[in-house]
C-alpha positions as a printed NumPy array, in Angstrom:
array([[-44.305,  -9.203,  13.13 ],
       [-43.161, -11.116,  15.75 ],
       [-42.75 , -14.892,  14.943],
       [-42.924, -18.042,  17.548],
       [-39.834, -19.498,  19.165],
       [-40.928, -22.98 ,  17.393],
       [-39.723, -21.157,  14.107],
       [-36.632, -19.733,  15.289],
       [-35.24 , -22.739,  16.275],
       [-34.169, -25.57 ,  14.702],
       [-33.108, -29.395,  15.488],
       [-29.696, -30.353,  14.617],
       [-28.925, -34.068,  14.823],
       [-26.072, -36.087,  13.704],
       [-22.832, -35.105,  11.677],
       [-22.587, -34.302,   7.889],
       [-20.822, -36.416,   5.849],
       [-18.268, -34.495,   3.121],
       [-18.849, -35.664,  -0.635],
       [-15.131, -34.314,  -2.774],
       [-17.302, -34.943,  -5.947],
       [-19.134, -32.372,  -7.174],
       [-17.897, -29.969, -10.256],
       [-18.913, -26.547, -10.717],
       [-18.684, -25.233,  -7.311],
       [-16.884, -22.123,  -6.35 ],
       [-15.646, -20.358,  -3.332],
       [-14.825, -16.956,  -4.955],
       [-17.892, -15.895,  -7.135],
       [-16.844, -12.292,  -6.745],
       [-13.796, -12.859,  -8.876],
       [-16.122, -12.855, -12.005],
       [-16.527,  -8.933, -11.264],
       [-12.958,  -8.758, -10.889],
       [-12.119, -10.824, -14.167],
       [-14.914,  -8.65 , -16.433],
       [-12.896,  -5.33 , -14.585],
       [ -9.613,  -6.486, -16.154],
       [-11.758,  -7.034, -18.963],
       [-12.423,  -3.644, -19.204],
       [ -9.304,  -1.877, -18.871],
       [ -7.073,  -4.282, -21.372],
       [ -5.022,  -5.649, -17.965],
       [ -4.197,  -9.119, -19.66 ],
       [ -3.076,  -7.061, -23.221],
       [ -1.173,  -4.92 , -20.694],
       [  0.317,  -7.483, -19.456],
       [  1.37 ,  -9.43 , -22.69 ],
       [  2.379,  -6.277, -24.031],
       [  4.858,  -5.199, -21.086],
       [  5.785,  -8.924, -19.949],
       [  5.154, -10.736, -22.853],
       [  9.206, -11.724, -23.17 ],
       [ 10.444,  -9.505, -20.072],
       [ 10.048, -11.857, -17.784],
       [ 11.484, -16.088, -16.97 ],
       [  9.604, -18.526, -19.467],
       [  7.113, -20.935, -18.138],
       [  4.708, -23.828, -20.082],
       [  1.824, -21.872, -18.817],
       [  2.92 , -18.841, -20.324],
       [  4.194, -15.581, -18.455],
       [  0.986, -13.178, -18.71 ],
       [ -0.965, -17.129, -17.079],
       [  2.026, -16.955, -14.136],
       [  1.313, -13.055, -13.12 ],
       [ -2.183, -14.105, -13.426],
       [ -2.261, -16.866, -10.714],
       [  0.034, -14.995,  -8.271],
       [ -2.163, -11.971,  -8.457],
       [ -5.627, -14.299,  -7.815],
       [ -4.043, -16.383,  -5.267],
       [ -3.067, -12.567,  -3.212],
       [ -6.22 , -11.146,  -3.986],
       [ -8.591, -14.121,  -2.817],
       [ -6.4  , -14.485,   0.458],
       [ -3.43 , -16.665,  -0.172],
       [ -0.499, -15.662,   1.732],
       [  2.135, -18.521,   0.899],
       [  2.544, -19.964,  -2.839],
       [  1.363, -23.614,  -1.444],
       [ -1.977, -21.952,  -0.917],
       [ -2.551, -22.195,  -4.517],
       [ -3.582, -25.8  ,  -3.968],
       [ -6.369, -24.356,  -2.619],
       [ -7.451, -22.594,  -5.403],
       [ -7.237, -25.907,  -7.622],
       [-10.32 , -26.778,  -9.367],
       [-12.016, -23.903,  -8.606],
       [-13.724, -23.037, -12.174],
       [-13.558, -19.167, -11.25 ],
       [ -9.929, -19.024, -10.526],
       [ -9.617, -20.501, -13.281],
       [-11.84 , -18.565, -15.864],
       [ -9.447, -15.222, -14.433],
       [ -6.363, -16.522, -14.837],
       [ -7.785, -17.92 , -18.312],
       [ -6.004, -22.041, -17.861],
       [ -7.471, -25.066, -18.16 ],
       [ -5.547, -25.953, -14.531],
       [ -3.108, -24.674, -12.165],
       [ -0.028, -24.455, -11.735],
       [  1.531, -26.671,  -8.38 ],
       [  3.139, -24.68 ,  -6.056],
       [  6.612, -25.952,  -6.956],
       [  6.163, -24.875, -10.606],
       [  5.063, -21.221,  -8.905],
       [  8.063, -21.152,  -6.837],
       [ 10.653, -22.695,  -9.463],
       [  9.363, -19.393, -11.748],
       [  9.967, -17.403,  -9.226],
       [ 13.464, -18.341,  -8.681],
       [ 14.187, -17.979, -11.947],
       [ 13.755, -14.013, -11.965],
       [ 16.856, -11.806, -11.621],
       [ 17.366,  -8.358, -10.512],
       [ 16.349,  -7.626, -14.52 ],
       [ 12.978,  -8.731, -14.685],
       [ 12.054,  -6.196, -12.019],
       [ 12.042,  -3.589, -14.088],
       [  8.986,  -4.838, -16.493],
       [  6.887,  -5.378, -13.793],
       [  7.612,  -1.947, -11.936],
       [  6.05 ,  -0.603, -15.392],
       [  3.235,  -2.117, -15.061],
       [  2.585,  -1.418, -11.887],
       [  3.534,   2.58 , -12.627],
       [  1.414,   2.606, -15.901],
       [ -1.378,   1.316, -13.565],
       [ -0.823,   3.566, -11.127],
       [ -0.86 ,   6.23 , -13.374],
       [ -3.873,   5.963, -15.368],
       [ -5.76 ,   5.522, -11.989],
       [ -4.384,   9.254, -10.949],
       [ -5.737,  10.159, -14.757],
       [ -9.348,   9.268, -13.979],
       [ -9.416,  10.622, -10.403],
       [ -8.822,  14.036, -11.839],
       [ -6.871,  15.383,  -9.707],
       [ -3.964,  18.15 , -10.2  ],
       [ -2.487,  17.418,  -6.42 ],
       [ -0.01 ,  14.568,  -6.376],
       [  0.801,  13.83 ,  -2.471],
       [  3.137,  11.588,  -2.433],
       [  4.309,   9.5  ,   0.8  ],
       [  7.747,   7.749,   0.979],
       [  8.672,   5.532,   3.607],
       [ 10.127,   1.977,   4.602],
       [  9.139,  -0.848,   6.263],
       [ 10.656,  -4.146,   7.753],
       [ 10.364,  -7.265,   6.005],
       [ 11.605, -10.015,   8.445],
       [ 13.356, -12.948,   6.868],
       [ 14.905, -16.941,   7.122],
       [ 17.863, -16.745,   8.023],
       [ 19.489, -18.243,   4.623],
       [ 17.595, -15.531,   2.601],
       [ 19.849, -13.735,  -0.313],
       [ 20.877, -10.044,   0.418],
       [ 19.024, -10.151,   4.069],
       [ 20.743,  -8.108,   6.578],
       [ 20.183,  -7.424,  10.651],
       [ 19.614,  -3.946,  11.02 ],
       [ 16.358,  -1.643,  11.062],
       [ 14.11 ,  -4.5  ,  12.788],
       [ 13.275,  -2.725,  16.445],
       [ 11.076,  -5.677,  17.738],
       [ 13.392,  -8.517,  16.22 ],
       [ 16.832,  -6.685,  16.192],
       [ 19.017,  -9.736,  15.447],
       [ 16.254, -11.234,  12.904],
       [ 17.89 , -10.265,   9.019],
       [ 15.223,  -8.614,   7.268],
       [ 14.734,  -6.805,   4.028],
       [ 14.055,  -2.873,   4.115],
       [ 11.554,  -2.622,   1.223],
       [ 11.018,   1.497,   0.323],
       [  7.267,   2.549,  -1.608],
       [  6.07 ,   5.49 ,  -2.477],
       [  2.032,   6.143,  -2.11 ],
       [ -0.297,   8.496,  -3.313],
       [ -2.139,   8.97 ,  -1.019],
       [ -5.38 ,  10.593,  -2.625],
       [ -5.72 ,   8.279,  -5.368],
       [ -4.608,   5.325,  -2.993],
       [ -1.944,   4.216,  -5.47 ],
       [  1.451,   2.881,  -4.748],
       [  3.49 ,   4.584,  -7.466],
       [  6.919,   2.234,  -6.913],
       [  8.397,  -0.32 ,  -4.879],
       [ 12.023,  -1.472,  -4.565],
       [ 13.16 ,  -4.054,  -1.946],
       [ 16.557,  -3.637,   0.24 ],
       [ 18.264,  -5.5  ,   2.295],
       [ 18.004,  -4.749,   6.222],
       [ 20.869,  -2.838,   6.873],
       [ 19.888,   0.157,   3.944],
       [ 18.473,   2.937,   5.44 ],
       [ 16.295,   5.55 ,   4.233],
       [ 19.004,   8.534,   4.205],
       [ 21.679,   8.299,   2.106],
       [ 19.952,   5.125,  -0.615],
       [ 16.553,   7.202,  -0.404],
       [ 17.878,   9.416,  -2.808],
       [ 18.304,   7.084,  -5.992],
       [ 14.51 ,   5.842,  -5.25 ],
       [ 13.42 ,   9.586,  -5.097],
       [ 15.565,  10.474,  -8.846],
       [ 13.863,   7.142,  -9.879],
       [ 10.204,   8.285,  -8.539],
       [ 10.281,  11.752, -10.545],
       [ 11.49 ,  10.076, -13.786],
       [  8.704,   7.877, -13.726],
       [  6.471,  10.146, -13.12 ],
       [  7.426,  12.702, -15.764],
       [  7.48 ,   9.834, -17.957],
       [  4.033,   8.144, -16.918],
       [  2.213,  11.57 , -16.395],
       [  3.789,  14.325, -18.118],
       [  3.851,  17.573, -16.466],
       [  1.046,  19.813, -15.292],
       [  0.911,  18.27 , -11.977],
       [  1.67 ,  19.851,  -8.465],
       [  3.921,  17.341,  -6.316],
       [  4.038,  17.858,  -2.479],
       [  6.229,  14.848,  -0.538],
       [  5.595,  13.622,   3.23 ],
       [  8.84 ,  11.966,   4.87 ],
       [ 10.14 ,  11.054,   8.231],
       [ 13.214,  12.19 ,   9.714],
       [ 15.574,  10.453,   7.653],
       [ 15.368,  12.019,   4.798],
       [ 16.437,  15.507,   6.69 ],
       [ 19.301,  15.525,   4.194],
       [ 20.574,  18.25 ,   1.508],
       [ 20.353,  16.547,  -0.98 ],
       [ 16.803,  15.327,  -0.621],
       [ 15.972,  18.945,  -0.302],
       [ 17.874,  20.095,  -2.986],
       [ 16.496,  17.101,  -4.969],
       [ 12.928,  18.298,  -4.537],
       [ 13.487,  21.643,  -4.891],
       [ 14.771,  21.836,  -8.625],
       [ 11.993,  19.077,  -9.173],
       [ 10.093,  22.108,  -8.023],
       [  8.24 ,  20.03 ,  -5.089],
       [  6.882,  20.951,  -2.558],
       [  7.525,  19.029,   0.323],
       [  7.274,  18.506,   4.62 ],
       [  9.954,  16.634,   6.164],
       [ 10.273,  15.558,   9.889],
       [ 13.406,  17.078,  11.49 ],
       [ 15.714,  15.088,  13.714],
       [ 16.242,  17.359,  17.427],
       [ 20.571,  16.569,  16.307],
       [ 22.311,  18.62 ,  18.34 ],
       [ 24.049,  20.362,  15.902],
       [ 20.734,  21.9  ,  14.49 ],
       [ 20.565,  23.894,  17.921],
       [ 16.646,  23.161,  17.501],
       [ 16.578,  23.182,  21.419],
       [ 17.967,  26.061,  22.22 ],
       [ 15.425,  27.546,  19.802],
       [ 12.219,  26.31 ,  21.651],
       [ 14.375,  27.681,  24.804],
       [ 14.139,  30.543,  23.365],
       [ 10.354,  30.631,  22.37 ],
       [  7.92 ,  32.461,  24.729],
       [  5.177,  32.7  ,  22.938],
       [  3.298,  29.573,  20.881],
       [  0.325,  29.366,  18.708],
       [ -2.792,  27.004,  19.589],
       [ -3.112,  24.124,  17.754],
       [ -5.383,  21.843,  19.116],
       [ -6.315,  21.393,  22.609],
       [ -3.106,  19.529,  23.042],
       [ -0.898,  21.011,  20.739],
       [  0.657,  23.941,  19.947],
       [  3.266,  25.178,  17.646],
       [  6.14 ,  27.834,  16.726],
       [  7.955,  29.214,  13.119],
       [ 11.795,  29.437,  13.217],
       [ 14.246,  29.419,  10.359],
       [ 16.92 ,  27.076,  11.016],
       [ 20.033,  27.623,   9.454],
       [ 22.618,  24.685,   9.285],
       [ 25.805,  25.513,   9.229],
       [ 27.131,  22.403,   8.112],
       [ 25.053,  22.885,   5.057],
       [ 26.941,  26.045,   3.913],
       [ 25.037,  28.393,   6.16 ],
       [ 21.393,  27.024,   4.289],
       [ 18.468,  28.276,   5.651],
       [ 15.31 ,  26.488,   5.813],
       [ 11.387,  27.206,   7.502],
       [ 10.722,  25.308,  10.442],
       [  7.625,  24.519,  12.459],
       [  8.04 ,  23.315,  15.644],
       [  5.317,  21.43 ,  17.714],
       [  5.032,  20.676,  21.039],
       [  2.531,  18.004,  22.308],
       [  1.105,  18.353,  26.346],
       [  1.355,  15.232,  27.823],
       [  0.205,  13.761,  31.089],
       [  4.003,  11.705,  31.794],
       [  7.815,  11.73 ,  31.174],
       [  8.984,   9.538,  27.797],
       [ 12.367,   9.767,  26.125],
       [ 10.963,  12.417,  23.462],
       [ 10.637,  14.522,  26.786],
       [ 13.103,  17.27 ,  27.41 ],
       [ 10.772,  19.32 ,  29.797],
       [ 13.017,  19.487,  33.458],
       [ 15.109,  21.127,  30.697],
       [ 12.981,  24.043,  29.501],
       [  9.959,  25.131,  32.16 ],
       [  8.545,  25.164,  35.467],
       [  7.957,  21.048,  36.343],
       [  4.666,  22.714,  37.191],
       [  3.922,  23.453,  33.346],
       [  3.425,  19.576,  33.064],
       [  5.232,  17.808,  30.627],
       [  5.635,  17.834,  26.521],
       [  6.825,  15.925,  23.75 ],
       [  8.744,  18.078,  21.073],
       [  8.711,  17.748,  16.631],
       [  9.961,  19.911,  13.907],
       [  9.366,  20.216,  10.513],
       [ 11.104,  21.225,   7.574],
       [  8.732,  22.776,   4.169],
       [  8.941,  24.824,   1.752],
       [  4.926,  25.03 ,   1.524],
       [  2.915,  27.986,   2.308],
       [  0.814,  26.393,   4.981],
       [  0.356,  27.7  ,   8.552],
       [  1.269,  26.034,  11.462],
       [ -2.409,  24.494,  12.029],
       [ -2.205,  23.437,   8.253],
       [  0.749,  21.847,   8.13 ],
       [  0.02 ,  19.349,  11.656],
       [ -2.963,  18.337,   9.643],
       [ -0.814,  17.653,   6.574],
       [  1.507,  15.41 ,   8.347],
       [ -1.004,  13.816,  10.131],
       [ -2.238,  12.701,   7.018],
       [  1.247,  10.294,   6.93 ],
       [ -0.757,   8.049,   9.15 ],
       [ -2.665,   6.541,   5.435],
       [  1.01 ,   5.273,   4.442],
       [  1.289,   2.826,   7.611],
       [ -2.661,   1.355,   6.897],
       [ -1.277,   0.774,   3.459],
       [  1.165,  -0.385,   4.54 ],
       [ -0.809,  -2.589,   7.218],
       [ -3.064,  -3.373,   4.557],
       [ -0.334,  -4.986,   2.019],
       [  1.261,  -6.726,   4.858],
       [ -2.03 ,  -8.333,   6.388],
       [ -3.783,  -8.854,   3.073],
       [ -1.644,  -8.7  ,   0.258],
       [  1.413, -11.117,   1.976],
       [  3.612,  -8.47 ,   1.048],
       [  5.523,  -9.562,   4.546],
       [  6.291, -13.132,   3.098],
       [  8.982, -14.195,   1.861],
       [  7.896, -17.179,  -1.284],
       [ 12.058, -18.077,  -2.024],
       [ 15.914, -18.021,  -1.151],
       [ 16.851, -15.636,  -3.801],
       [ 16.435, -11.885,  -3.826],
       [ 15.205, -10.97 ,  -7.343],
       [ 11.721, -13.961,  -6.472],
       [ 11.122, -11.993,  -3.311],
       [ 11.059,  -8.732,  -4.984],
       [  8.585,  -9.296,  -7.262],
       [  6.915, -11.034,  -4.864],
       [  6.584,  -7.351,  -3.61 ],
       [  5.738,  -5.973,  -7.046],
       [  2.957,  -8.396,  -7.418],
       [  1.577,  -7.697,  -4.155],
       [  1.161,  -4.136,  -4.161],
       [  0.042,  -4.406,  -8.301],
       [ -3.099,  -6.748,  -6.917],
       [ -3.393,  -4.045,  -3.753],
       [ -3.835,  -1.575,  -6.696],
       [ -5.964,  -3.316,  -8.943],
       [ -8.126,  -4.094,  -6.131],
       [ -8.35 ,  -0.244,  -5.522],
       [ -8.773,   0.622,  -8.863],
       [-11.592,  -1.904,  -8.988],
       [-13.759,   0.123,  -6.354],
       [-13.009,   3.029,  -8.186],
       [-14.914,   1.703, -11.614],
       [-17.554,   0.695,  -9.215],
       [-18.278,   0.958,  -5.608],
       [-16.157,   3.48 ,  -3.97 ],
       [-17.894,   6.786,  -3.359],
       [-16.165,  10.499,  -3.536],
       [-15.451,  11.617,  -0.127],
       [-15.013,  15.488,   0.236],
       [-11.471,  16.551,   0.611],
       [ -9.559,  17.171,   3.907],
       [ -6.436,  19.183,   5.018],
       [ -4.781,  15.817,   5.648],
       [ -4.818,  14.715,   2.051],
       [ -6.712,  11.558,   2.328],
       [ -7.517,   9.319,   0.147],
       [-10.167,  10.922,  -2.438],
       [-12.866,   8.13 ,  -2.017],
       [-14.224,   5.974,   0.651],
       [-12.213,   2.57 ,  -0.122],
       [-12.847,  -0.585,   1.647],
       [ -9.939,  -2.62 ,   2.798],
       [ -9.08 ,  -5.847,   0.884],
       [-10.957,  -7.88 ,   3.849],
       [-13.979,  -6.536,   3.65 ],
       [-13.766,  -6.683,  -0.131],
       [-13.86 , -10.424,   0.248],
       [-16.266, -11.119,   2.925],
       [-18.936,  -9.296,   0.629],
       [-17.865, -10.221,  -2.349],
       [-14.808, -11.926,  -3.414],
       [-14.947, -14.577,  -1.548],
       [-18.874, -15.821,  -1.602],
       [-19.718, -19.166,  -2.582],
       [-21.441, -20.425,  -5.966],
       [-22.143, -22.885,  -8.303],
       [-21.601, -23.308, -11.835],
       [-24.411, -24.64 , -14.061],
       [-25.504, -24.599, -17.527],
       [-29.719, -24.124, -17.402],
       [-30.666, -24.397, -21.176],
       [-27.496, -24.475, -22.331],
       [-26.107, -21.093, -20.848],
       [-23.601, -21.006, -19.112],
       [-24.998, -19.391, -15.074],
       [-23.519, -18.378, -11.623],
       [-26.21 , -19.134,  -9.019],
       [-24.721, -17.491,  -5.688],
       [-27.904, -17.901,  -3.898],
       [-30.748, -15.662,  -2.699],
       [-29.479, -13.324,   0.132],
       [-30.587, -10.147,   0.41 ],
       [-26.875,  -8.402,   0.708],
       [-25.552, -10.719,  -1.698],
       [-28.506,  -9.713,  -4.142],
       [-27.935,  -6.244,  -4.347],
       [-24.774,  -5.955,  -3.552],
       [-24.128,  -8.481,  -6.826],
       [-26.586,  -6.775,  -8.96 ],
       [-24.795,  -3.068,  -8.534],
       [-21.534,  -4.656,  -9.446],
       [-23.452,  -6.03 , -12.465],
       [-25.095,  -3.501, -13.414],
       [-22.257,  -0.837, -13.273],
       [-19.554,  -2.984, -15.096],
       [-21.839,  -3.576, -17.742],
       [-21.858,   0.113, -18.138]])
């Protein structure tokens, strides 16, 4: 039914004046979902249990600290003076179970307290998490990607270094290494570094690390497959995975010593792909390595222009156009079609990783002092999980499964999680005596509210 343009339209005259008076109002009405979820899987016993007297002292109590931090990253802070923000707001307060906030300086005097120690408690948590997440999902599949990414610093910051930044190259940074599953959408562990680590040589103490805690966490009877870049081409990442009895596809550097050119040289005849790509199987063997020999795939992409992964005037006819080479190393039994799907399927690493940065602050940096800003880090990617975790009890659907290894269900990032329901206003009131969150009388809001109640309750 159409309606008249006399209803459509309304008169606005004047300004509002701002009353700072009322109590009971609430900016984050969601959270009560979130709060009755940690409810439901023993989070704050968890946390009393793990951290109870792990972790630096504080009036409010350790498992109240963790508490704030996580509800001040998971209803959009991204610095600790955000929190005054939060202050009053009954909601934040029912989660993190105080009668008031902390101030930002008590937040960031607890966080300098922490030393390279404490980490360890929370990286439990956050594996024990992680774990029992993979435990309801089902699966038998582990596939695990491992990668780092650039955490750009002050320039005072403790055990910051210049070195793997490519946009800001003399900015010191931190180096921060996680591992991610990616079908459960868990990260399994993170561990900060300073700028000038690289993922070679230190990648292999996070990868012993990674397969203790998951033999300890999980047990055995699961299939492990690992996706990793180029630098972790190394023997003894390969000879790491193999007696963990991995599986595992590794990008291969084109280092002249691997004479990987002279093998496409030497190709004459590739396998289709895609429209665009194509591929070839070689076993390389690396002579520095003892003579080892190893399965490669080789792809090479068609492009439409010269780029410095280009080595074409080198190979073909100009005429042939132009092509953009990759190899990889695995000891799976996958075809070459297979296998570009599976390490496609790295691209769900750099959204996570786009995801923690842009909604989880995982980029800040809260202190001066290394240990703070590493479990800054912890903290971020435990409330990335939980929020993950979350849609799993509730809203997130199954999504069929794909050669890339995506994530199992259909997850929705951390910003849409707020605009529909985190972060929706309400008010606080006692009708008769019982205590009532009125978050008014949308339609989306409505149903959207009354799933979530609904299924939690079950």
């Amino acid at each position: 039914m159409r309606r008249r343009k006399a209803e459509l339209r309304a008169r606005v005259n004047g300004q509002l004046t701002f009353r700072y008076g009322r109590r009971g109002l609430t900016s984050y009405a969601g959270l009560e979902f979130f709060r009755r979820y940690l409810r439901t899987i023993d989070f704050v016993a968890t946390l009393r249990r793990e951290l109870g007297t792990a972790l630096p002292a504080s009036d409010y109590g350790i498992v109240g600290m963790v508490l704030v931090v996580l509800t001040l990253l998971v209803s959009g802070g991204r610095r600790v003076r955000h929190v005054r923000y939060l202050a009053g707001d009954p909601l934040v307060l029912r989660l993190c179970g105080l009668g008031q906030l902390p101030t930002a300086r008590t937040i960031g005097r607890w966080l300098a307290a922490f030393r390279v120690k404490h980490l360890a408690p929370l990286q439990a948590v956050l594996a024990q998490g992680a774990a029992q997440v993979i435990r309801q999902t089902g699966q038998r599949r582990l596939t695990i990607d491992v990668d780092g990414t650039v955490v750009s610093t002050g320039l005072q910051v403790a055990w910051a270094q210049r070195g793997y930044n490519p946009h800001h190259r003399k900015v010191p940074s931190y180096y921060p290494i996680t591992a991610y599953e990616a079908q459960s959408g868990q990260v399994l562990r993170v561990q900060n570094r300073p700028g000038n680590v690289g993922d070679g040589k230190a990648g292999v103490p996070f990868l012993q690390a990674l397969l203790r805690q998951l033999r300890a966490t999980l047990g055995g009877g699961y299939a492990l497959e690992f996706r990793m870049d180029g630098a972790f081409f190394r023997r003894d990442v390969l000879a790491l995975l193999g007696r963990a009895g991995a599986e595992y596809a590794i990008k291969v550097p084109f280092y002249r010593h691997l004479g990987l050119r002279q093998q496409v040289r030497a190709t004459r005849q590739w396998t289709r792909v895609t429209p665009r790509v194509s591929c070839a199987e070689h076993r390389l063997t690396v002579d520095a390595w003892a003579g080892a020999q190893y399965r490669v795939v080789i792809y090479r992409t068609h492009v439409a222009h010269r780029s410095p992964k280009n080595f074409q005037l080198d190979l073909f006819d100009p005429n042939d156009g132009h092509y953009e080479y990759q190899a990889v190393v695995t000891n799976k039994a996958l075809g070459g079609a297979a296998l570009w799907a599976f390490m496609s399927g790295r691209g769900v690493h750099e959204k996570m990783y786009g995801e923690l940065k842009s909604g989880f602050a995982f980029g800040s940096v809260p202190s001066m002092q290394y240990a703070a800003n590493s479990a800054w880090q912890l903290l971020s990617a435990l409330a990335f999980n939980l929020t993950r975790s979350f849609q799993l009890a509730t809203t997130a659907g199954r999504r069929p499964g794909s050669r890339k290894r995506r994530a199992l269900f259909a997850f929705e990032s951390i910003h849409t999680l707020r605009a529909l329901c985190f972060q929706r206003a309400g008010l606080l009131c006692r009708p008769g005596g019982a205590a009532t969150l009125d978050v008014g009388d949308a339609p989306g809001v409505v149903e959207r509210f009354d799933r979530l109640d609904r299924l939690l309750a079950a």
